[in-house]
N, CA, C and O atoms as a Tinker XYZ file with bonds, in Angstrom:
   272  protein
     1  N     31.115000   35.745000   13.097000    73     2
     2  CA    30.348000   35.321000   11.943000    64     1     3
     3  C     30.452000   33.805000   11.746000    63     2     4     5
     4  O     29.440000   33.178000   11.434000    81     3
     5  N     31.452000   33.279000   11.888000    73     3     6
     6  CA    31.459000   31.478000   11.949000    64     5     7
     7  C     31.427000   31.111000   13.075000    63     6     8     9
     8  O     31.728000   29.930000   13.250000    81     7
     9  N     31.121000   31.798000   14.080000    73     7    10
    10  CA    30.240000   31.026000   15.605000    64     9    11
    11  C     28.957000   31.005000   14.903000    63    10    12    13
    12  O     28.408000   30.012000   14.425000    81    11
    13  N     28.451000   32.474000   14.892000    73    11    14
    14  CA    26.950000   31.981000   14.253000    64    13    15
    15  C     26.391000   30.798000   13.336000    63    14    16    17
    16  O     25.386000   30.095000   13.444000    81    15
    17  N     27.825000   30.861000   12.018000    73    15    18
    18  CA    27.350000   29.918000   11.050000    64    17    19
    19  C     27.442000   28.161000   11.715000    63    18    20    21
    20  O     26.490000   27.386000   11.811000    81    19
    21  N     28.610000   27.946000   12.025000    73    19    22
    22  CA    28.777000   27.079000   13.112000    64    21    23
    23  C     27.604000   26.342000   13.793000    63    22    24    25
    24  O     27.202000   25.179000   13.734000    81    23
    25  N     27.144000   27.600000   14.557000    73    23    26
    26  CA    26.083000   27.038000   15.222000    64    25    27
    27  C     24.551000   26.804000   14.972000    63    26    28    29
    28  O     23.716000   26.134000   15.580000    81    27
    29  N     24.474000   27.730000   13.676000    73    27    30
    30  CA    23.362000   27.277000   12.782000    64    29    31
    31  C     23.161000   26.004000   11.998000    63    30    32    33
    32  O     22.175000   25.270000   11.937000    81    31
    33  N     24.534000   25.911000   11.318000    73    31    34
    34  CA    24.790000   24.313000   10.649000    64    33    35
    35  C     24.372000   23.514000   11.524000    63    34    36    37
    36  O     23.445000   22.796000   11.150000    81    35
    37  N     24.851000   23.336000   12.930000    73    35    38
    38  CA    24.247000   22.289000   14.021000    64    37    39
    39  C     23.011000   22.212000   14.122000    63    38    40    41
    40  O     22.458000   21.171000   13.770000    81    39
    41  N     22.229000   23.347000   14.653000    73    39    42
    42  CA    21.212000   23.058000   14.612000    64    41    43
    43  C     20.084000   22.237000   13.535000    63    42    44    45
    44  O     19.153000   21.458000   13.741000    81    43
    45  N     20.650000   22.808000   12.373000    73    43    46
    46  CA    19.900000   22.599000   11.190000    64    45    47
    47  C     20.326000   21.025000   10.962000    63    46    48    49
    48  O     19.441000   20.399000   10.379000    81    47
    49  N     21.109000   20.506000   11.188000    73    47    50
    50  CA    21.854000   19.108000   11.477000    64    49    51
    51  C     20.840000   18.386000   12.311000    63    50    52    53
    52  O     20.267000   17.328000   12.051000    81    51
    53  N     20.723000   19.181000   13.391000    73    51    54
    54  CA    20.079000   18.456000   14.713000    64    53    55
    55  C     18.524000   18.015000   14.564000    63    54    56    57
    56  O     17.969000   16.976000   14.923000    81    55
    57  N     17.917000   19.387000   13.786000    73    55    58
    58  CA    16.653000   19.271000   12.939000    64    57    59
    59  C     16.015000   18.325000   11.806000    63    58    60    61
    60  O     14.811000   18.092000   11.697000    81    59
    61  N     17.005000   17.838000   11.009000    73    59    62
    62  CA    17.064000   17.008000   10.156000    64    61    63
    63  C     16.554000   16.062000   10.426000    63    62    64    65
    64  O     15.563000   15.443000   10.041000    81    63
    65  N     17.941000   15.861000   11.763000    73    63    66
    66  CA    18.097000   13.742000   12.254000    64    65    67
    67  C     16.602000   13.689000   12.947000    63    66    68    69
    68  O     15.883000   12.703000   12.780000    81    67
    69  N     16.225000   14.717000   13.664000    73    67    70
    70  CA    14.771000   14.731000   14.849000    64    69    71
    71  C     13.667000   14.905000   13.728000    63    70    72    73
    72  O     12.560000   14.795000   14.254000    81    71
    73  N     13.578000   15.145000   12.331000    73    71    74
    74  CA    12.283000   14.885000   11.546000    64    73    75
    75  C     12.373000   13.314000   11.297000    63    74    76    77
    76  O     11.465000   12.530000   11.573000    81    75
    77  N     14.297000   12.773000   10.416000    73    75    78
    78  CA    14.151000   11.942000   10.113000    64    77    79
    79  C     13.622000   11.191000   10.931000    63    78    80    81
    80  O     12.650000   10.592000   10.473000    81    79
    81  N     13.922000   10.934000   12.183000    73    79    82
    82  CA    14.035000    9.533000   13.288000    64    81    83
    83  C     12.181000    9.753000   13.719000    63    82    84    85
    84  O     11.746000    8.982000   14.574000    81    83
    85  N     11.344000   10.640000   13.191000    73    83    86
    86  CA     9.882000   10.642000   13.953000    64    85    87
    87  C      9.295000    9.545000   12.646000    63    86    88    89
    88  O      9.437000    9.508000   11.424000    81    87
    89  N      8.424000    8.542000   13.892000    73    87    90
    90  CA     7.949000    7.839000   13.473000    64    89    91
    91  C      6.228000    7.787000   13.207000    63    90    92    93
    92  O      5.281000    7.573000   13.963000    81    91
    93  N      6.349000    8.132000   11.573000    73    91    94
    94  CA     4.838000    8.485000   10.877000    64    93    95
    95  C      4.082000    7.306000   10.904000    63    94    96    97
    96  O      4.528000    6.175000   10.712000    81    95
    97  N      2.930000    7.610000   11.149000    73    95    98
    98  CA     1.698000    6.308000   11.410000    64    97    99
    99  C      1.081000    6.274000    9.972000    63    98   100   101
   100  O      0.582000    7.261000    9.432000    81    99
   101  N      1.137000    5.477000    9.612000    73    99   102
   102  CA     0.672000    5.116000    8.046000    64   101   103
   103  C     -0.619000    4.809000    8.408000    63   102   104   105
   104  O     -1.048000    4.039000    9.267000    81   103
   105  N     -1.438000    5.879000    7.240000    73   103   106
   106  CA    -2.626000    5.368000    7.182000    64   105   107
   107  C     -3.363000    4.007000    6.136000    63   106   108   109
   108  O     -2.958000    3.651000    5.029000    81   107
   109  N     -4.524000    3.451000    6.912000    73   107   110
   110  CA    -4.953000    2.190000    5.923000    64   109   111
   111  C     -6.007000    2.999000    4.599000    63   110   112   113
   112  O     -7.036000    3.644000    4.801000    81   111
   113  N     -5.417000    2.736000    3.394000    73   111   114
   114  CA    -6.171000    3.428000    2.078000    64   113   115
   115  C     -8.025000    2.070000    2.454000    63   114   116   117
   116  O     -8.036000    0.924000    2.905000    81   115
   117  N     -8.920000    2.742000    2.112000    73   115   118
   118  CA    -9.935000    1.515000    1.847000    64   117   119
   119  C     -9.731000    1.810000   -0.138000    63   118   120   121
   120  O     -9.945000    2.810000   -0.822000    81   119
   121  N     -9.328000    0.676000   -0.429000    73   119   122
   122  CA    -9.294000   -0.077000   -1.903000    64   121   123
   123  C    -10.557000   -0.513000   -2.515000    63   122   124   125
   124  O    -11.246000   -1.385000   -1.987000    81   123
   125  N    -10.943000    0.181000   -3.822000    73   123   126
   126  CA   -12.668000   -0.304000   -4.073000    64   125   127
   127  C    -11.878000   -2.308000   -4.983000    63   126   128   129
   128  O    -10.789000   -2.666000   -5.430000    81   127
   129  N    -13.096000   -2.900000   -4.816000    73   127   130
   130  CA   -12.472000   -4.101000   -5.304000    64   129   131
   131  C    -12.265000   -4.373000   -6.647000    63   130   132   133
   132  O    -12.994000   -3.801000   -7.457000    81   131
   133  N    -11.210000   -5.318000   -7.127000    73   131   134
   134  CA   -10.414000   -5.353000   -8.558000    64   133   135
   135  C    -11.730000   -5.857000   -8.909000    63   134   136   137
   136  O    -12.221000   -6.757000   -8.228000    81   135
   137  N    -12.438000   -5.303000  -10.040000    73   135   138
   138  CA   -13.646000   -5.963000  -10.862000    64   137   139
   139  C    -13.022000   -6.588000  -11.963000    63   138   140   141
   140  O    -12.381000   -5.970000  -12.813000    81   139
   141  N    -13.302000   -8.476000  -11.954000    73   139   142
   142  CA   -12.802000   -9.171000  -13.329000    64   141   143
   143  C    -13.918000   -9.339000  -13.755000    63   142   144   145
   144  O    -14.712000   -9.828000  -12.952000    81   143
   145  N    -14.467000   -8.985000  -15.266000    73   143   146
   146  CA   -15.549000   -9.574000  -16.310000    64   145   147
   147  C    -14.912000  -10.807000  -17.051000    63   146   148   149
   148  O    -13.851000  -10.709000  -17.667000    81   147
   149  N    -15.526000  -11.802000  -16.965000    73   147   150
   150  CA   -15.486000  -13.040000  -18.039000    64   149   151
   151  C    -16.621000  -13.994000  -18.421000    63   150   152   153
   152  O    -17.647000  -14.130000  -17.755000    81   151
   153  N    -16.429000  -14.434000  -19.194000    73   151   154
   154  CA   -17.351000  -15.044000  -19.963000    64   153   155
   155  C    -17.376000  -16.532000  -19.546000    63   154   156   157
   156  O    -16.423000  -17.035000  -18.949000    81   155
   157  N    -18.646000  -17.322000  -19.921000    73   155   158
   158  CA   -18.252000  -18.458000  -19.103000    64   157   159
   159  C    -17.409000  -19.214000  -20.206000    63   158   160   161
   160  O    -17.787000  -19.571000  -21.322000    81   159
   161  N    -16.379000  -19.342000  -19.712000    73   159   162
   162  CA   -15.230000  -20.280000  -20.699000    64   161   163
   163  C    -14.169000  -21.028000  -19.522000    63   162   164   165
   164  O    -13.788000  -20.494000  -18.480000    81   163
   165  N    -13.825000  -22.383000  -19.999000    73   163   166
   166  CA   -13.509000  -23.701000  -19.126000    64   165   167
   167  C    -12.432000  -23.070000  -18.658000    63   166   168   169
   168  O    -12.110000  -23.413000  -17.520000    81   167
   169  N    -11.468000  -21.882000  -19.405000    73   167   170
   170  CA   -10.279000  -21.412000  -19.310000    64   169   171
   171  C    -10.583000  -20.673000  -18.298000    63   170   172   173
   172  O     -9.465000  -20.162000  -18.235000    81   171
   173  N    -11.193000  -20.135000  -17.376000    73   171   174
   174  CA   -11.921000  -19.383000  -16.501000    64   173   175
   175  C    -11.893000  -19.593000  -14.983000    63   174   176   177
   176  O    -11.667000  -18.853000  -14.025000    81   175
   177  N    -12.273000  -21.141000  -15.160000    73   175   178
   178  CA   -12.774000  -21.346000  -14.037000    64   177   179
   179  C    -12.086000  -21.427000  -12.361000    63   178   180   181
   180  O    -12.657000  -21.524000  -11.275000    81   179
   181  N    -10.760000  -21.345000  -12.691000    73   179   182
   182  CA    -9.280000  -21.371000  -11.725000    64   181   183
   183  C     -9.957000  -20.023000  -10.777000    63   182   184   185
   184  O    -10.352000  -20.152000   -9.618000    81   183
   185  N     -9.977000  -18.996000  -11.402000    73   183   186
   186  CA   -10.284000  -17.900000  -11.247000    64   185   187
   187  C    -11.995000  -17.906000  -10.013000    63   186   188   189
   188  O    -12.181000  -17.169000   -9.044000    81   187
   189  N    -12.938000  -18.992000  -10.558000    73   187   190
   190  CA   -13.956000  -18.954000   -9.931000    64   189   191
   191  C    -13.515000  -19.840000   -8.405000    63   190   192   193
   192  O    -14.022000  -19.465000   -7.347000    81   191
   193  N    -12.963000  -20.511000   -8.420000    73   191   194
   194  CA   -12.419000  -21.424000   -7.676000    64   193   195
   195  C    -11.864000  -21.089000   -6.658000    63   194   196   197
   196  O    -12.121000  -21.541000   -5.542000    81   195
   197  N    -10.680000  -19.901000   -7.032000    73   195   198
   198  CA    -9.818000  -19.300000   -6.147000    64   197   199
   199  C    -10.949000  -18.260000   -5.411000    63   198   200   201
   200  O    -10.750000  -18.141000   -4.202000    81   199
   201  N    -11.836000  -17.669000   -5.822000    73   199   202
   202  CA   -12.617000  -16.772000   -5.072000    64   201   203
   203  C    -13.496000  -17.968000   -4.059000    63   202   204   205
   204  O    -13.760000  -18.061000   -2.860000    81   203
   205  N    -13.673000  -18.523000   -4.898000    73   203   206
   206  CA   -15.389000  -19.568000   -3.626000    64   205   207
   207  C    -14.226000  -20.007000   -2.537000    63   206   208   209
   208  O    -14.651000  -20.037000   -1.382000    81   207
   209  N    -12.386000  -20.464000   -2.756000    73   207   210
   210  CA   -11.420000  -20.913000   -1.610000    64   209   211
   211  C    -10.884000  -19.730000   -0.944000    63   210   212   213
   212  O     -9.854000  -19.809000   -0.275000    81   211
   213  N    -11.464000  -18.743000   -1.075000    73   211   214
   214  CA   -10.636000  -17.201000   -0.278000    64   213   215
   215  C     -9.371000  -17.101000   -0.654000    63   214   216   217
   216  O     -8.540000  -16.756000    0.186000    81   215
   217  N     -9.000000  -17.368000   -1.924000    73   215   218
   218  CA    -7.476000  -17.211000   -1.894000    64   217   219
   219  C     -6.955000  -16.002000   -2.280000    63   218   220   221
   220  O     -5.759000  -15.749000   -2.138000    81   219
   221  N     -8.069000  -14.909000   -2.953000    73   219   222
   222  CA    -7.633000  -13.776000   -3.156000    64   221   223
   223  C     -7.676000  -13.178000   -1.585000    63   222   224   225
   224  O     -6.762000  -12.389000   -1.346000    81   223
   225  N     -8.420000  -13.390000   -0.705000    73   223   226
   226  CA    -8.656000  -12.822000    0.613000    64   225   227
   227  C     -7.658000  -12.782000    0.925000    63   226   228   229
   228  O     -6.975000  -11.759000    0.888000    81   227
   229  N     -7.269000  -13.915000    1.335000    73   227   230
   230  CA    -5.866000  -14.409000    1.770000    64   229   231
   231  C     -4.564000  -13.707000    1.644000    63   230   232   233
   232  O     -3.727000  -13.410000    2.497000    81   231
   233  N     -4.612000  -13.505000    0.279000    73   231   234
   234  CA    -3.140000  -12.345000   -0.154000    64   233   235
   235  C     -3.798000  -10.905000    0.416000    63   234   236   237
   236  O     -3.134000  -10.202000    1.179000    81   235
   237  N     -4.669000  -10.655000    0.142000    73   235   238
   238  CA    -5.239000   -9.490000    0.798000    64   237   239
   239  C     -5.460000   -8.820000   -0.314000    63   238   240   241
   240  O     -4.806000   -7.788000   -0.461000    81   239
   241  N     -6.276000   -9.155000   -1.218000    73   239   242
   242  CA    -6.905000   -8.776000   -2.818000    64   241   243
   243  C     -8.517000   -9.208000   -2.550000    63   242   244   245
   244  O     -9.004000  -10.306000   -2.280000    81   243
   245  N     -9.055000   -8.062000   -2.711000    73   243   246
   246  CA   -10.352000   -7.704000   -2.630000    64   245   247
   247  C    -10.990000   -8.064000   -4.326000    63   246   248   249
   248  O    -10.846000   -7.150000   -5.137000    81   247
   249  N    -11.505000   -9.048000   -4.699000    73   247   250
   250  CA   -11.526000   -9.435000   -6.289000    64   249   251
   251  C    -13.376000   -9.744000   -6.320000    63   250   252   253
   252  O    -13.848000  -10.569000   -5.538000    81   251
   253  N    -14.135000   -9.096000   -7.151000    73   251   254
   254  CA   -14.988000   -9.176000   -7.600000    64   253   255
   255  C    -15.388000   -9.703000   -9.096000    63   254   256   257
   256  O    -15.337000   -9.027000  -10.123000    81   255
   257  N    -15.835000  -11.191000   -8.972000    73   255   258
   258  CA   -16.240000  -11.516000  -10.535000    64   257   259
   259  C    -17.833000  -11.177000  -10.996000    63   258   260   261
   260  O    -18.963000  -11.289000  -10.521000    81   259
   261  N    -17.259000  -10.747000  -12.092000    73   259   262
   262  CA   -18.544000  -10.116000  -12.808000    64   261   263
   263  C    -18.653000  -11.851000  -14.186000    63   262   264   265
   264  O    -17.955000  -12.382000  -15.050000    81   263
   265  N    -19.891000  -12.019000  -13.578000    73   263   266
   266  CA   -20.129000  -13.264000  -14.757000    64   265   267
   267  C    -20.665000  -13.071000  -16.166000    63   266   268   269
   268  O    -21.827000  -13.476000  -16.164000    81   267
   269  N    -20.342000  -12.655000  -17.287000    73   267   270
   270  CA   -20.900000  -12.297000  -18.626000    64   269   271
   271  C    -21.940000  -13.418000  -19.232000    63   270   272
   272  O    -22.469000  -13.241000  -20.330000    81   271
């Protein structure tokens, strides 16, 4: 009865480490883009700036301005 258990614990041991150690391929999500609404105000315009210089691209932020 503790050969069996013995040798079940191992296995079930052995099973573990061989799920942990498999290496899962992550899939790429497609992200719909962050929609900003603003109004035209001077406080704003950083925001217009950084989109016309790709800087949201850049970080890898998909940013859509909506102009009010």
């Amino acid at each position: 009865m503790f050969k069996l258990l013995k040798y079940l614990s191992i296995f079930l041991i052995f099973a573990c480490l061989l799920f942990a150690c498999y290496a899962w391929t992550p899939t790429e999500l497609k992200r719909p883009p962050l929609k900003v609404e603003f109004a035209s105000f001077v406080g704003e315009y950083p925001g217009i700036i950084a989109q016309e210089k790709g800087f949201f691209k850049g970080q890898g932020v998909d940013v859509e301005l909506i102009y009010k």
